[in-house]
NUTILO-74432 format. One line per field, with one value per atom (N, C-alpha, C, O): residue number from 1; residue in one letter; x, y, z. Coordinates in nm, 2 decimals. Layout:
# residues N
nr c(NUM:...) $
rest c(A:...) $
east c(X:...) $
north c(Y:...) $
up c(Z:...) $
***
This chain:
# residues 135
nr c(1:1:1:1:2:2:2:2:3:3:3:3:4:4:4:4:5:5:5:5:6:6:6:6:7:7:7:7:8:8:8:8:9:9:9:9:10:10:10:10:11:11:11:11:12:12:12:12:13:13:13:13:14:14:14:14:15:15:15:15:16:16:16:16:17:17:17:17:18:18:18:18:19:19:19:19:20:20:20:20:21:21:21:21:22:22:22:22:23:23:23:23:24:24:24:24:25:25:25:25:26:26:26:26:27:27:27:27:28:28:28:28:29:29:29:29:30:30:30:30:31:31:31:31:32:32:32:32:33:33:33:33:34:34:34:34:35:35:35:35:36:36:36:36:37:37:37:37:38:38:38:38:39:39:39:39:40:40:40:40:41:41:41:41:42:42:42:42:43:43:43:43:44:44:44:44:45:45:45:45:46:46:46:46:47:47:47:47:48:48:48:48:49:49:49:49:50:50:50:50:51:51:51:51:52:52:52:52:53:53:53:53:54:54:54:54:55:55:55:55:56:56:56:56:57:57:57:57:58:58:58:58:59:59:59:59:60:60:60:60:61:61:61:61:62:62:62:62:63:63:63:63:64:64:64:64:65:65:65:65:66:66:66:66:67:67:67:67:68:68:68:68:69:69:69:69:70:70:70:70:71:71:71:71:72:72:72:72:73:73:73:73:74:74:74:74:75:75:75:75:76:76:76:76:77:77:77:77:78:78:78:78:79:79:79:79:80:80:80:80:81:81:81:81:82:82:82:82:83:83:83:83:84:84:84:84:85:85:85:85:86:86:86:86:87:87:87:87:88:88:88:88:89:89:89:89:90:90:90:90:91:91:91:91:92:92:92:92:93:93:93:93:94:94:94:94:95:95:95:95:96:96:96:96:97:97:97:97:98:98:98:98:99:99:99:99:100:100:100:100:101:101:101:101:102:102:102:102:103:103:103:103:104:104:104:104:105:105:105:105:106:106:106:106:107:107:107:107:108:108:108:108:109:109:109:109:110:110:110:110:111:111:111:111:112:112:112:112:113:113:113:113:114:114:114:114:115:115:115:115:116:116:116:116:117:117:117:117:118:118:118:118:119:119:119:119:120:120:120:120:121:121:121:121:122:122:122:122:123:123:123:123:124:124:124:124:125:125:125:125:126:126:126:126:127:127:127:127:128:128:128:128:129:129:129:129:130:130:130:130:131:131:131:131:132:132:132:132:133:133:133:133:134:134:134:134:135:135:135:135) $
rest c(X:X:X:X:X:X:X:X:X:X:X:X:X:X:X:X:X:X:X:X:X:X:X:X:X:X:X:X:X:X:X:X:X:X:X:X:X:X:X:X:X:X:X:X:X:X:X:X:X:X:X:X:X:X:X:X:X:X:X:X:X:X:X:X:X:X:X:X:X:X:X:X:X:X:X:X:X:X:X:X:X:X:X:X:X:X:X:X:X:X:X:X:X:X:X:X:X:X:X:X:X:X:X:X:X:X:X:X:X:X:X:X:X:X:X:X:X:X:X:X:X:X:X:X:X:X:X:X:X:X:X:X:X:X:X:X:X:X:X:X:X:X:X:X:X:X:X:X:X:X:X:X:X:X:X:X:X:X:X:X:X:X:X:X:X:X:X:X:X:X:X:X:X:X:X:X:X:X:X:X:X:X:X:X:X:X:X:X:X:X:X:X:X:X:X:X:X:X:X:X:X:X:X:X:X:X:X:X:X:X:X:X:X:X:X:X:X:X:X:X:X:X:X:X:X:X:X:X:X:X:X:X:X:X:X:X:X:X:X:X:X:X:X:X:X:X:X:X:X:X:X:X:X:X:X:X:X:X:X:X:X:X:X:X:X:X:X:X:X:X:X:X:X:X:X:X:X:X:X:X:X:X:X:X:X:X:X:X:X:X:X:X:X:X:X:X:X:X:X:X:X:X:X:X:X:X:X:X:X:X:X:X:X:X:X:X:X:X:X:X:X:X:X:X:X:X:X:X:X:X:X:X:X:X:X:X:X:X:X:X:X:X:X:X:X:X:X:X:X:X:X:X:X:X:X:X:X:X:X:X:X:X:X:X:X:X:X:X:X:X:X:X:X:X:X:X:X:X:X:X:X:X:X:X:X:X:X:X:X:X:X:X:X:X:X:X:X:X:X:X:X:X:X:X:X:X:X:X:X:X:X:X:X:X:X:X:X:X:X:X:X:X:X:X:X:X:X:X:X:X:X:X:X:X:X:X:X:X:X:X:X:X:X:X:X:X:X:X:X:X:X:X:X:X:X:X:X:X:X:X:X:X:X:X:X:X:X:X:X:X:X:X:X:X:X:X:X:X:X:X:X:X:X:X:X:X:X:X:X:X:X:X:X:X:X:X:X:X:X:X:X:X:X:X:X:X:X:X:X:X:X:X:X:X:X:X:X:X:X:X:X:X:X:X:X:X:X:X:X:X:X:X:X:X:X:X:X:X:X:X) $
east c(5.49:5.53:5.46:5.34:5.46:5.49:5.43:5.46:5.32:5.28:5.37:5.35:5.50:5.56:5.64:5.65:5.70:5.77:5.66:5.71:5.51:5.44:5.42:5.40:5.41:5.42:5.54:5.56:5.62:5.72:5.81:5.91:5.72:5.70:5.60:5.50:5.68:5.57:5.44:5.36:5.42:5.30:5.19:5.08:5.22:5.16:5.12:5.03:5.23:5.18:5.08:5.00:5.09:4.99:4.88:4.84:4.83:4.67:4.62:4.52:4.74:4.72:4.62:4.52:4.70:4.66:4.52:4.48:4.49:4.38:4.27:4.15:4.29:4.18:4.11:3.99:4.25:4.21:4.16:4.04:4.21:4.18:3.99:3.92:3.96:3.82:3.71:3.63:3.76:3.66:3.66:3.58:3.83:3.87:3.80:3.70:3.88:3.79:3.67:3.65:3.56:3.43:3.41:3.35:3.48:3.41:3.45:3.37:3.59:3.61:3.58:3.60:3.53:3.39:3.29:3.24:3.24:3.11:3.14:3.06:3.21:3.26:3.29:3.27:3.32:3.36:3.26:3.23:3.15:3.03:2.95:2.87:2.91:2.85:2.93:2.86:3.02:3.05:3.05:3.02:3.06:3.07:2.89:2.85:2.82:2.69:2.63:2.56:2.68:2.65:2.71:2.68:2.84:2.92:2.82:2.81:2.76:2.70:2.56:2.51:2.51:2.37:2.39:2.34:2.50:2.57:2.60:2.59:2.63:2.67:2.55:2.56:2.41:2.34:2.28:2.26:2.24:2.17:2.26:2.20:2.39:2.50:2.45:2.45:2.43:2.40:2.23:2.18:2.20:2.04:2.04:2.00:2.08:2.10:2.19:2.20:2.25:2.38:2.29:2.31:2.18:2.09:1.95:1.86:1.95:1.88:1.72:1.61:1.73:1.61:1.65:1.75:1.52:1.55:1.46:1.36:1.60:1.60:1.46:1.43:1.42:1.33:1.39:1.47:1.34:1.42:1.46:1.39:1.54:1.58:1.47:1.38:1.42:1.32:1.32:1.42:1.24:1.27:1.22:1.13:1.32:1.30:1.23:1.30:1.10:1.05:1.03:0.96:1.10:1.17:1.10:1.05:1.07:0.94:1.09:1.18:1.06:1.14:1.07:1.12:0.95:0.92:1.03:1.03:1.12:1.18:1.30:1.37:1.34:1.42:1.38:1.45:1.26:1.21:1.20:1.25:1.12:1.12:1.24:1.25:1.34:1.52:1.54:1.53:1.55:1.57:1.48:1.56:1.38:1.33:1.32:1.28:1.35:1.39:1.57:1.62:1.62:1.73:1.71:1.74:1.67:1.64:1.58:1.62:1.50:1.42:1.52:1.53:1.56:1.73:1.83:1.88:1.84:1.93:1.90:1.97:1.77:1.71:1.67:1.69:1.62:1.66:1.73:1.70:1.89:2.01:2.05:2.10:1.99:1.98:1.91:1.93:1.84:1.69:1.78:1.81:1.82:1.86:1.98:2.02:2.08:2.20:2.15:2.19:2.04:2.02:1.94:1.96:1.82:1.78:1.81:1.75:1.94:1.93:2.03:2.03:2.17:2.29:2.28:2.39:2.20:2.24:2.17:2.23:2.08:1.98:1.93:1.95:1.84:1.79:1.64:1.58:1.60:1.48:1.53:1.48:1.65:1.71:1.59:1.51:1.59:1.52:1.35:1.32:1.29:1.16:1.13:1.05:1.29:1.26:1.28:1.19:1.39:1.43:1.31:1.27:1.25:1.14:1.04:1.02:0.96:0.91:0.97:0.87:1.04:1.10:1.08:1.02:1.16:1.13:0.98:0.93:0.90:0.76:0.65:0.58:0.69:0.62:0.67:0.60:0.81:0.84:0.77:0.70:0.78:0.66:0.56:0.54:0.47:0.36:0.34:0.26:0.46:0.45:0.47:0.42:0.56:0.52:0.45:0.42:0.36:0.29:0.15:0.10:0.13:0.02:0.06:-0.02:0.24:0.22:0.27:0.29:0.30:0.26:0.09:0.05:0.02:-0.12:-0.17:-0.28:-0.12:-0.19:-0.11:-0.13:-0.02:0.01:-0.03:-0.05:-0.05:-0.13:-0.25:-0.27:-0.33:-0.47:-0.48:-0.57:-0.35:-0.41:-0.37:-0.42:-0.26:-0.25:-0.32:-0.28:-0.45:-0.55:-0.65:-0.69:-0.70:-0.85:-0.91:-0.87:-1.03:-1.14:-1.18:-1.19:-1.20:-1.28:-1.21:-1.20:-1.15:-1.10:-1.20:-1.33:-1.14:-1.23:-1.30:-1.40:-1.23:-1.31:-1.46:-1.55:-1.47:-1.57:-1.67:-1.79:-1.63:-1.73:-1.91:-1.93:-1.99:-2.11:-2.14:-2.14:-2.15:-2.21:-2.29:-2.38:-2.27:-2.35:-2.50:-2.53:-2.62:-2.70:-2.76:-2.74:-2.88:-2.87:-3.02:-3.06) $
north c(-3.58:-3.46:-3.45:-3.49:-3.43:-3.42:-3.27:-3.18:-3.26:-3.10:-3.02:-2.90:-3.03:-3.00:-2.93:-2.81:-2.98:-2.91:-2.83:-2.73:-2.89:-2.81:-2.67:-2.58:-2.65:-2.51:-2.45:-2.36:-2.48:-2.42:-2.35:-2.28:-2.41:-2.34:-2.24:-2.22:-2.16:-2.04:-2.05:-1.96:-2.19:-2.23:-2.25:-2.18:-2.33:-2.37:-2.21:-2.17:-2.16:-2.00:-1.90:-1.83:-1.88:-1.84:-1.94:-1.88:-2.03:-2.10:-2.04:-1.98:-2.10:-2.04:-1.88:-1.85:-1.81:-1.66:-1.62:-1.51:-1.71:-1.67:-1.75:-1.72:-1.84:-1.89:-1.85:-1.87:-1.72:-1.63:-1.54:-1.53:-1.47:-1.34:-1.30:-1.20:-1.40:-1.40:-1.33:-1.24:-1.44:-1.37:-1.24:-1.19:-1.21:-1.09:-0.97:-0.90:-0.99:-0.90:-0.88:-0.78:-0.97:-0.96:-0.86:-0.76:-0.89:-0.83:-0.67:-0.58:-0.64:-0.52:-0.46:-0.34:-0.48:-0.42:-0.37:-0.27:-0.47:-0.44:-0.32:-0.23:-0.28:-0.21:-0.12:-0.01:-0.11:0.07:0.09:0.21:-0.02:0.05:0.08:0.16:0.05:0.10:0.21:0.32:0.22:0.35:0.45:0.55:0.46:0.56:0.60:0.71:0.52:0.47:0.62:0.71:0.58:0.64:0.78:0.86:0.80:0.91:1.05:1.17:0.96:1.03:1.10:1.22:0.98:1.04:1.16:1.27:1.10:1.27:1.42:1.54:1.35:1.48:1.60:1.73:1.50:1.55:1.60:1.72:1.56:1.62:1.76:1.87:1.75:1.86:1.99:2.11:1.95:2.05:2.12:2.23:2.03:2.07:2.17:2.28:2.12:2.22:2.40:2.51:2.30:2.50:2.57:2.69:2.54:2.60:2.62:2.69:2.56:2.63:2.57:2.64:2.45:2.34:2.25:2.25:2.18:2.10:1.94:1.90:1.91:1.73:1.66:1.70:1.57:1.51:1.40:1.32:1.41:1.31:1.12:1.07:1.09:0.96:0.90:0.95:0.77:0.67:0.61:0.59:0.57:0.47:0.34:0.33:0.24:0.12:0.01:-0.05:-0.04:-0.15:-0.27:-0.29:-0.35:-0.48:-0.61:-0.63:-0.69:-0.80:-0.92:-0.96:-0.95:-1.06:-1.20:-1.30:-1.21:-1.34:-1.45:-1.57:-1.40:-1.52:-1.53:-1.63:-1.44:-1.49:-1.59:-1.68:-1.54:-1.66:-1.80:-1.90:-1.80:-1.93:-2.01:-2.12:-1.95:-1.99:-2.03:-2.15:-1.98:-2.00:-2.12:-2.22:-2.15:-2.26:-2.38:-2.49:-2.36:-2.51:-2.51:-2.61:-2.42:-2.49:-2.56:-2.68:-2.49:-2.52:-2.69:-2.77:-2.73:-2.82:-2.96:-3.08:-2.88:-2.98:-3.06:-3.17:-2.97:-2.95:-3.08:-3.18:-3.04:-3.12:-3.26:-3.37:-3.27:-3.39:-3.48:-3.58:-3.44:-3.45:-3.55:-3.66:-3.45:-3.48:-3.63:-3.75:-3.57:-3.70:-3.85:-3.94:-3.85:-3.92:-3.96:-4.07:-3.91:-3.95:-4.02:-4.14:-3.96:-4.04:-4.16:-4.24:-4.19:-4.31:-4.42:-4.53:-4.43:-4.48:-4.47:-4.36:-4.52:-4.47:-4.57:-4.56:-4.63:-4.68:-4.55:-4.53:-4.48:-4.39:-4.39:-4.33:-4.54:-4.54:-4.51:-4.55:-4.43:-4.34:-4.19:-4.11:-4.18:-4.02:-3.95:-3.87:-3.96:-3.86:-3.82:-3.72:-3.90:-3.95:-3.81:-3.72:-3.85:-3.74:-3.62:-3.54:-3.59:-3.48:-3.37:-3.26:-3.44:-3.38:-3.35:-3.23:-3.46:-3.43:-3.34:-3.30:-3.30:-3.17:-3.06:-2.98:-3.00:-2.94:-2.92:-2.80:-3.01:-2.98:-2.88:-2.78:-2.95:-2.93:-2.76:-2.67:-2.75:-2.60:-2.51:-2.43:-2.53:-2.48:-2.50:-2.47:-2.55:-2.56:-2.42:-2.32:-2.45:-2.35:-2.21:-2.11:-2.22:-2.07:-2.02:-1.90:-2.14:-2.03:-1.96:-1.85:-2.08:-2.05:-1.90:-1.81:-1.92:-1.76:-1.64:-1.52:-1.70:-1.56:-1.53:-1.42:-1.63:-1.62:-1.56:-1.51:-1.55:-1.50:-1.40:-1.39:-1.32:-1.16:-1.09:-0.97:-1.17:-1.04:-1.06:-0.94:-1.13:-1.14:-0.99:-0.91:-0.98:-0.94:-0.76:-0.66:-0.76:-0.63:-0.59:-0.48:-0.64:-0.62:-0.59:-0.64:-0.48:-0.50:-0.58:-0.62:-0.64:-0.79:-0.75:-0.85:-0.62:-0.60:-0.51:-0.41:-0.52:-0.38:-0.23:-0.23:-0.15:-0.04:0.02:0.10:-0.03:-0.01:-0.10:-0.06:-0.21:-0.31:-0.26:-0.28:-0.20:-0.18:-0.12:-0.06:-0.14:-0.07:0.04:0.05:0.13:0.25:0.26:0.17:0.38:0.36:0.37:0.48:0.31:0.36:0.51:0.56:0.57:0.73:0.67:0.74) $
up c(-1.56:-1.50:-1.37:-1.39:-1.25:-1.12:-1.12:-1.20:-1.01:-1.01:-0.95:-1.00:-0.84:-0.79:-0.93:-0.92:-1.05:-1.10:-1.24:-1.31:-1.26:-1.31:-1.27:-1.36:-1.14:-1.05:-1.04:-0.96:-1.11:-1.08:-1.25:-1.28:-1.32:-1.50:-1.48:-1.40:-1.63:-1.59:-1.65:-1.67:-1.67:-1.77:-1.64:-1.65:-1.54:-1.41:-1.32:-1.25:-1.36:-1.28:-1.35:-1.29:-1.49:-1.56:-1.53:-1.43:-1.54:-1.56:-1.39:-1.37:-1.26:-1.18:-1.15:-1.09:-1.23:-1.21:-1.33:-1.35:-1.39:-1.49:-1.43:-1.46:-1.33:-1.27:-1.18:-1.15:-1.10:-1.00:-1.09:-1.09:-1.17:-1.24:-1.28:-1.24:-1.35:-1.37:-1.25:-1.25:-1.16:-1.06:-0.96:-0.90:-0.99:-0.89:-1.01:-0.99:-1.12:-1.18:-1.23:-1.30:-1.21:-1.18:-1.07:-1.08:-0.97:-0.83:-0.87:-0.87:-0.91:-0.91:-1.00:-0.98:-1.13:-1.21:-1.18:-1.22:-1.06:-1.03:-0.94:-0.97:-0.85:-0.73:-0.83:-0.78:-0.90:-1.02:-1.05:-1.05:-1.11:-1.17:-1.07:-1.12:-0.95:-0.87:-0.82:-0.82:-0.78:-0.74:-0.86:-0.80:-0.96:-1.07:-1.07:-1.06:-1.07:-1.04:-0.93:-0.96:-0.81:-0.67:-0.64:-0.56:-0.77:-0.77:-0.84:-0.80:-0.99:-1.10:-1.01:-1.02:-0.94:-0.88:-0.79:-0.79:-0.69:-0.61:-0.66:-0.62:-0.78:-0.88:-0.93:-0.94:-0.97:-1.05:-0.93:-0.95:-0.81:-0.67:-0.67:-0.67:-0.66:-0.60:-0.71:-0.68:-0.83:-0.97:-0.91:-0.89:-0.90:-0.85:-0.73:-0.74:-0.63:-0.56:-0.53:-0.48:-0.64:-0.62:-0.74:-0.73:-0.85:-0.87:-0.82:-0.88:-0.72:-0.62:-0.66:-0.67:-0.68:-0.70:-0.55:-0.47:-0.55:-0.45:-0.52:-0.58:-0.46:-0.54:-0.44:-0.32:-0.53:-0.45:-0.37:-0.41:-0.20:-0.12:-0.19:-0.27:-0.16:-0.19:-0.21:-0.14:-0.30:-0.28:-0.17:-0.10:-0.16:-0.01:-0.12:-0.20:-0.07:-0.09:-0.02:0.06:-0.05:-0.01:-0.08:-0.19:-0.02:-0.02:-0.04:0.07:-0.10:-0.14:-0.07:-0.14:0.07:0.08:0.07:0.12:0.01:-0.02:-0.09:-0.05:-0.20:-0.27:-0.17:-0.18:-0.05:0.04:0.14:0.19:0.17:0.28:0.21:0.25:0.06:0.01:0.03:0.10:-0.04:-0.08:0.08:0.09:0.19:0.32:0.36:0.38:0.38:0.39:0.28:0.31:0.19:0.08:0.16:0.21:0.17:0.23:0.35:0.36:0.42:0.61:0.56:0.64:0.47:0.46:0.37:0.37:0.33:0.24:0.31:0.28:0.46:0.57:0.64:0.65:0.72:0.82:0.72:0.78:0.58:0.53:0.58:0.64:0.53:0.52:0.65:0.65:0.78:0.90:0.95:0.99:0.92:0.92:0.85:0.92:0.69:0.64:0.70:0.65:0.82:0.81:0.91:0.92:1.03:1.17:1.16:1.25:1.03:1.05:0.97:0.99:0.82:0.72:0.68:0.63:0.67:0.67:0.49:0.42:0.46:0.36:0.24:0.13:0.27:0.22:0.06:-0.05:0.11:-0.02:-0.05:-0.15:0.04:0.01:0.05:0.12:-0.03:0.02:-0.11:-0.07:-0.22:-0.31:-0.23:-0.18:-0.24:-0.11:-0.04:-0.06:0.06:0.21:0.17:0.18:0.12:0.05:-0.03:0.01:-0.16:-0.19:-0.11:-0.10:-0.02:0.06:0.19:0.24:0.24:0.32:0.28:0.35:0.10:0.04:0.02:0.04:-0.02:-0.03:0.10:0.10:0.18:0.28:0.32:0.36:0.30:0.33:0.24:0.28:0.11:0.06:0.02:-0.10:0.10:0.18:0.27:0.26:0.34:0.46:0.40:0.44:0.30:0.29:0.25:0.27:0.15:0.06:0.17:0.17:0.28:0.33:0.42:0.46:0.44:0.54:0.42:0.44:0.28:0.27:0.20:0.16:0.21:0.15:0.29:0.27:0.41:0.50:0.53:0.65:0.50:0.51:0.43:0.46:0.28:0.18:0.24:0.28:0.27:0.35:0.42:0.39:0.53:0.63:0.58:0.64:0.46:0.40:0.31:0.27:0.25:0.15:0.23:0.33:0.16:0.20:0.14:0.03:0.21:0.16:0.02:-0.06:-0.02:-0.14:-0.17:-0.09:-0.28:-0.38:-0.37:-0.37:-0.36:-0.36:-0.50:-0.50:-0.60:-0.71:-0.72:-0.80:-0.65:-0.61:-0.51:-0.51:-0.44:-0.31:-0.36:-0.47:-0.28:-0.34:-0.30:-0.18:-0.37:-0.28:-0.17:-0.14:-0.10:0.02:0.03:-0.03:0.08:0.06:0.12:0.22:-0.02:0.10:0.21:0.30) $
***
């Protein structure tokens, strides 16, 4: 059988559309339950206020982008491998080698810059540690 007339059964057009289906309706699940999500929260504020409470302002969200910077530099470090491996070794048989080592070294690097931003956001001594002052 020839795919030209497999696509053209309706056997070939169903598998076609169940292959798409899966993931379209993932996305649009998710997009209903967040919006029903963002609707329900609107609602319970809108109730709060026409009885004459006042909702506490929004949270504000603060964002821990550490496992983003990691993920971003094991790539960037995957990359420039890649690089490295294609410009000096076209047979690349120390590709596992460079590779780990790139990755390595990126995190290296991060750990040391995020070991030196909590540094510089901590105080030196916990405050439950500190000594009292003398009188």
């Amino acid at each position: 059988m020839d795919p030209s007339s497999f696509m053209d059964s309706v056997t070939g057009v169903v598998v076609v559309a169940m292959i798409f289906a899966v993931p379209i309706l993932a996305v649009l699940a998710t997009l209903i339950i967040v919006t029903v999500a963002i609707n329900r929260s609107h609602k319970e504020r809108m109730k709060m206020i026409e009885q004459g409470m006042v909702p506490a302002p929004p949270k504000k969200r603060t964002g821990n982008y550490y496992p983003l910077l990691i993920t971003g530099a094991i790539l960037t470090a995957f990359g420039l491998a890649m690089v490295v491996l294609a410009l000096v070794s076209p047979e690349g048989d120390w590709e596992p080698g460079l590779i780990f080592g790139f990755v390595g070294l990126a995190l290296l690097a991060c750990f040391s810059f995020i070991r030196a931003n909590r540094k510089k956001d901590s105080p030196a001594v916990p405050p439950d540690r500190q000594l009292p002052p003398n009188p």
